[in-house]
Backbone bond lengths (Angstrom), bond angles and torsions (degrees), N, CA, C in turn:
res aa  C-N    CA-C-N  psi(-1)  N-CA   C-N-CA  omega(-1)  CA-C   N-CA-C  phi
1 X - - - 1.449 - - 1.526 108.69 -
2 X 1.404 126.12 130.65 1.295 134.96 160.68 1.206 121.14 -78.92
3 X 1.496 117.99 151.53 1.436 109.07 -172.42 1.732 85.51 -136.04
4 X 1.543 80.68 114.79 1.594 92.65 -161.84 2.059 100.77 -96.24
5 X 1.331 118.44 -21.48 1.602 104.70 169.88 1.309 102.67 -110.46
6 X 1.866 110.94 -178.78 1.689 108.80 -15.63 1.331 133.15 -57.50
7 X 1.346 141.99 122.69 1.390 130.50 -164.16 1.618 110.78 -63.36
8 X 1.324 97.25 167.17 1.698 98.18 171.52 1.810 104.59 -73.75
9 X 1.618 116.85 150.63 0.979 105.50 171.52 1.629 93.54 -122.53
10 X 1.395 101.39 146.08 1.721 131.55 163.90 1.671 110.84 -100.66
11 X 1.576 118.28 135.30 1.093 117.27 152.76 1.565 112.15 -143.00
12 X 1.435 113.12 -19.33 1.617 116.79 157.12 1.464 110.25 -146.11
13 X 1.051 111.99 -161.75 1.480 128.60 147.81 1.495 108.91 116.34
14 X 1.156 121.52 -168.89 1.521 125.92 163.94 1.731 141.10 -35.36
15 X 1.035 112.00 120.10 1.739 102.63 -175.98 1.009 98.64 -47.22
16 X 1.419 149.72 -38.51 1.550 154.09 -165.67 1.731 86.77 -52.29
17 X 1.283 114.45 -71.96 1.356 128.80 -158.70 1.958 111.17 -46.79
18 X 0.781 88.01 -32.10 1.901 104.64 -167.14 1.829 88.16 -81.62
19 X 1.733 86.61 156.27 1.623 108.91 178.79 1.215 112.81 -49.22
20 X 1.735 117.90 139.06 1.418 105.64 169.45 1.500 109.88 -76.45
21 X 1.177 101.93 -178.51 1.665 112.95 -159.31 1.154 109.04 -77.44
22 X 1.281 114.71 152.88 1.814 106.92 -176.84 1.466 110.87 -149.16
23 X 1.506 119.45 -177.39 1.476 118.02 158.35 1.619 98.23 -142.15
24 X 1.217 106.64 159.75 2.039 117.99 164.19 0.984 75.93 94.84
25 X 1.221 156.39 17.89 1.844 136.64 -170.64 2.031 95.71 -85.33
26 X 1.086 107.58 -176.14 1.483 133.00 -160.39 1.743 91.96 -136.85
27 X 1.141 131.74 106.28 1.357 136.54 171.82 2.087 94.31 -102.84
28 X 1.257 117.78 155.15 1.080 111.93 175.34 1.722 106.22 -158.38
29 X 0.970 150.01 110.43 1.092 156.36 163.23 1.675 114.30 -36.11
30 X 1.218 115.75 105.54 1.492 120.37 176.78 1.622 113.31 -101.80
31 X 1.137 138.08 25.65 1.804 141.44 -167.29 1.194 99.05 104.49
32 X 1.166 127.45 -95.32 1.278 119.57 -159.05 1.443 114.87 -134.76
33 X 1.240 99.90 14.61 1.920 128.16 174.35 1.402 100.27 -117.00
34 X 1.850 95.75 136.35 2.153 94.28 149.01 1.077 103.72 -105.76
35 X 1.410 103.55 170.77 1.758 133.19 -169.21 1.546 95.53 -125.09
36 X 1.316 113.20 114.08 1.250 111.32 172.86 1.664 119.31 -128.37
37 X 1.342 109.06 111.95 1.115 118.90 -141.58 1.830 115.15 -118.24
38 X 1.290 92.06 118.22 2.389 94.91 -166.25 1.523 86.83 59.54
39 X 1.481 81.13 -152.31 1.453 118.68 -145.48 1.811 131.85 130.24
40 X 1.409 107.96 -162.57 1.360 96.84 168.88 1.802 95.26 -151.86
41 X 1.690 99.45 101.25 1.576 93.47 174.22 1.473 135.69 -76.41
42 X 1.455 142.25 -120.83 1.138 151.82 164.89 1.187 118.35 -60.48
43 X 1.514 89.58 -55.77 1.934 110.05 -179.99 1.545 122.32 -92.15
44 X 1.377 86.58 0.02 1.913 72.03 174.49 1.915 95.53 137.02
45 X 1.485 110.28 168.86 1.088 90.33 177.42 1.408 125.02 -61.40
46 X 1.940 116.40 169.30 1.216 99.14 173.17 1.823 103.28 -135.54
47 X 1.071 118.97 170.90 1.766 133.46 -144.21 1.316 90.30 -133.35
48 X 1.244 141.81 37.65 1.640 146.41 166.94 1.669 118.08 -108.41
49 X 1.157 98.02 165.10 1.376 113.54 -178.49 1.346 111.69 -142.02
50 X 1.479 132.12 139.06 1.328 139.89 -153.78 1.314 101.61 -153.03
51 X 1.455 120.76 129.56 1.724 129.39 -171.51 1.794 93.90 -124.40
52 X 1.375 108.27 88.42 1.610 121.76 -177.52 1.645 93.49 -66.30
53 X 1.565 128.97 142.77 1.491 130.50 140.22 0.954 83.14 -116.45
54 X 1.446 101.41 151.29 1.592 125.32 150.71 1.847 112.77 -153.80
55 X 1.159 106.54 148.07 1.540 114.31 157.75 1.455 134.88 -16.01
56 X 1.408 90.12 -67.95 1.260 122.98 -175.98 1.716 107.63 -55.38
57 X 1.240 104.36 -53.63 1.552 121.44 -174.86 1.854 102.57 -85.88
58 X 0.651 99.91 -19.25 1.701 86.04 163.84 1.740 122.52 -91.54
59 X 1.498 112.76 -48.70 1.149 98.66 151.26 1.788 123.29 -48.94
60 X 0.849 116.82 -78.07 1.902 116.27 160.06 1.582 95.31 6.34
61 X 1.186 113.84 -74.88 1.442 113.07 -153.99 1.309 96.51 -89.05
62 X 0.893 121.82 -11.57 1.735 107.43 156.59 1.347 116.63 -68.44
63 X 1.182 127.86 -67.19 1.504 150.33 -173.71 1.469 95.82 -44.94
64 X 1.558 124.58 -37.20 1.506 128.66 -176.88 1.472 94.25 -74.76
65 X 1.204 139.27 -57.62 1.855 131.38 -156.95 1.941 89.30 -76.81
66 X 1.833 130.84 -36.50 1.227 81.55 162.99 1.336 141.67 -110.78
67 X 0.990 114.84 14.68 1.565 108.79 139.90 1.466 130.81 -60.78
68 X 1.319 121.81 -20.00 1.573 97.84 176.06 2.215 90.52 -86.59
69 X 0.890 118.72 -23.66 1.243 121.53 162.40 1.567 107.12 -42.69
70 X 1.039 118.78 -82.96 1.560 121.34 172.49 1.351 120.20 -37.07
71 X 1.428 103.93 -38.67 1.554 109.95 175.45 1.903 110.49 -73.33
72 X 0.956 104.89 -25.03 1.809 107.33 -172.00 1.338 99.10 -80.61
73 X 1.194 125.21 -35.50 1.617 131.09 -160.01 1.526 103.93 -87.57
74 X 1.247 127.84 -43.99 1.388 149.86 145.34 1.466 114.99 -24.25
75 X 1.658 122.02 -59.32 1.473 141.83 -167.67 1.854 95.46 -69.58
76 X 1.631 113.14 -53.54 1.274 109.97 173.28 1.351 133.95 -65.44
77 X 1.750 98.34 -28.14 1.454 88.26 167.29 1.219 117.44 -59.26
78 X 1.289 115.06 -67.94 1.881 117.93 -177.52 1.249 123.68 -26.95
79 X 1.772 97.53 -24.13 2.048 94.33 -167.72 1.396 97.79 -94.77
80 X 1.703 123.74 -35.20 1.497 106.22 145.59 1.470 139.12 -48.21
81 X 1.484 105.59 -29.08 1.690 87.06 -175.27 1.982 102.22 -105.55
82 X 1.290 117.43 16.52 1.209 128.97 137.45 1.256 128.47 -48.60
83 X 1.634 98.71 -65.74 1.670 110.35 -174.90 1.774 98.63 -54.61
84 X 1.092 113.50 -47.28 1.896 119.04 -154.05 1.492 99.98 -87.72
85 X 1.319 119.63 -5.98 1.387 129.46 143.23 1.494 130.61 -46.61
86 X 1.481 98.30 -83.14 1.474 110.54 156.50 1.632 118.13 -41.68
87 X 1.553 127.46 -63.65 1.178 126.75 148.59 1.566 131.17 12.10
88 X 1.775 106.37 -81.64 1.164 129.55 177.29 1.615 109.81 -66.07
89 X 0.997 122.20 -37.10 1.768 137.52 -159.52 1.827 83.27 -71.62
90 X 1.443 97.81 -62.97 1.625 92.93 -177.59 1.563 122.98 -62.24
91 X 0.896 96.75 -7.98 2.134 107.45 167.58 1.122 113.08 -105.18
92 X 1.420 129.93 -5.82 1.775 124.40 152.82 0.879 100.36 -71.00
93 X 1.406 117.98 -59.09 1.929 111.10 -173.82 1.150 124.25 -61.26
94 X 1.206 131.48 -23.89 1.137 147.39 169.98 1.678 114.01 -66.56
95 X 0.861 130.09 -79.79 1.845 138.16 126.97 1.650 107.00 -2.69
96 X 0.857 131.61 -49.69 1.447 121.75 -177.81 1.490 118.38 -108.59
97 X 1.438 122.88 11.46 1.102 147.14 148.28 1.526 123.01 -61.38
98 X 1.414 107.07 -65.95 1.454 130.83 153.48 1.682 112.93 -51.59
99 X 0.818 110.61 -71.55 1.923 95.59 171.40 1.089 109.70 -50.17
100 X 1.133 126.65 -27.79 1.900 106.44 169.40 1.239 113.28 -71.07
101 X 1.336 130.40 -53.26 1.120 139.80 -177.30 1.546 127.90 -46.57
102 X 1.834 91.09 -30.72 1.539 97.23 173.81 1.446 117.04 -95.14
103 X 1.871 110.35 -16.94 1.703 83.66 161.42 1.440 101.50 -97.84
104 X 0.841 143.10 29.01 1.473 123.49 148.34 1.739 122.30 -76.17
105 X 1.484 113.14 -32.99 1.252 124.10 167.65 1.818 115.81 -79.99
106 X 1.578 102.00 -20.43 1.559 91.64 159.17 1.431 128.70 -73.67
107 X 1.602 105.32 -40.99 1.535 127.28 -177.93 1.516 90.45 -52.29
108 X 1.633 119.86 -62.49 1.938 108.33 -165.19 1.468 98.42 -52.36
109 X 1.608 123.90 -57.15 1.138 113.66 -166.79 1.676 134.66 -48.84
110 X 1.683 117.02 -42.58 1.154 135.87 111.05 1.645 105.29 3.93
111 X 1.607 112.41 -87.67 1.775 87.13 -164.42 1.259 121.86 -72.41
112 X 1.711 116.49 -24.69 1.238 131.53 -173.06 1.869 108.08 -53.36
113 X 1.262 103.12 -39.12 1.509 120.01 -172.80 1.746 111.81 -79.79
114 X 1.427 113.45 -27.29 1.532 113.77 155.14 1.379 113.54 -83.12
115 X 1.201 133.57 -0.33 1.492 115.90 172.88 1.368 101.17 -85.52
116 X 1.381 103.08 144.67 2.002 113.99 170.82 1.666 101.66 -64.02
117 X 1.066 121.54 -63.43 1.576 133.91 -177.49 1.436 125.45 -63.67
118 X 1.534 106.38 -5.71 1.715 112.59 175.77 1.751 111.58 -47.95
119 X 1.145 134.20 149.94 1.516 128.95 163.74 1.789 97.43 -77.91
120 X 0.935 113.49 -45.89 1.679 83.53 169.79 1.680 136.48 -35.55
121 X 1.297 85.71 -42.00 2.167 93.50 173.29 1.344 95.75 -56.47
122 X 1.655 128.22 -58.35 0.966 139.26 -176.81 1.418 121.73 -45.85
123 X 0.676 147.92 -34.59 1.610 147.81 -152.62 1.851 80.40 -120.77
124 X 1.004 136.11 -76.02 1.223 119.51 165.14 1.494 129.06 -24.60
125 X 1.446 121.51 -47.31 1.031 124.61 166.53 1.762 112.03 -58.30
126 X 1.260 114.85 -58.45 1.363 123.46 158.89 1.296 117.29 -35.80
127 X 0.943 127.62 -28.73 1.839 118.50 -168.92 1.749 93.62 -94.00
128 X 1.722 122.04 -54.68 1.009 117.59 163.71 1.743 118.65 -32.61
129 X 0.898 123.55 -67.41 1.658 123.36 -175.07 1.500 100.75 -59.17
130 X 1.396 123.84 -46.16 1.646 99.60 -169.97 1.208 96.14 -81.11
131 X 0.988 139.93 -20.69 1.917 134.23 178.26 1.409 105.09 -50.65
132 X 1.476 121.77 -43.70 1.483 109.11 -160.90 1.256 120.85 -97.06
């Protein structure tokens, strides 16, 4: 069993100072630190643990929370301008429902007004006679 804490911590200094180089290691993201943990270096495997800060990686993990920020705010817009999509689609149809409807009631009116025998002539005719 390895007893991998407290880890070493890095926040500057000398390449000397920093982990030697390795492969098979376990890197793991802790906030705004990695944890980099065994491996197998130069000499053989190794049974360490290393808590990297750096600059670089904290901004990183900033720049990562806002983009998924950007990304969430982004995701809602769309499902709003989805909804007001659908919305509008149902008020064209709606809108072009009604324009049919009204030349169809122009077209009768239209024929009603060429027939000799329509009650429209009539009641028109009627308003003429009691008018005068």
């Amino acid at each position: 069993m390895l007893a991998l804490f407290p880890p070493h911590r890095y926040t500057s200094g000398a390449a000397s100072e920093w982990p030697v180089p390795r492969a098979l290691h376990t890197i793991s993201l802790l906030g705004s630190r990695l944890l980099v943990l065994a491996g197998s270096g130069p000499l053989g495997p190794l049974g360490d643990a290393h808590l990297l800060e750096s600059n670089a990686v904290q901004r990183g993990v900033q720049l990562q929370a806002q983009h998924l920020a950007a990304q969430a705010a982004l995701a809602r817009s769309q499902g709003s301008c989805a909804a007001l999509d659908a919305q509008l689609a149902c008020c064209r149809r709606e809108a072009t429902q009604k324009q049919q409807h009204l030349q169809v009631c122009d077209l009768a009116r239209t024929m009603l007004e060429a027939c000799p025998h329509s009650t429209v002539h009539q009641q028109d005719d009627y308003h003429a006679v009691s008018n005068q």
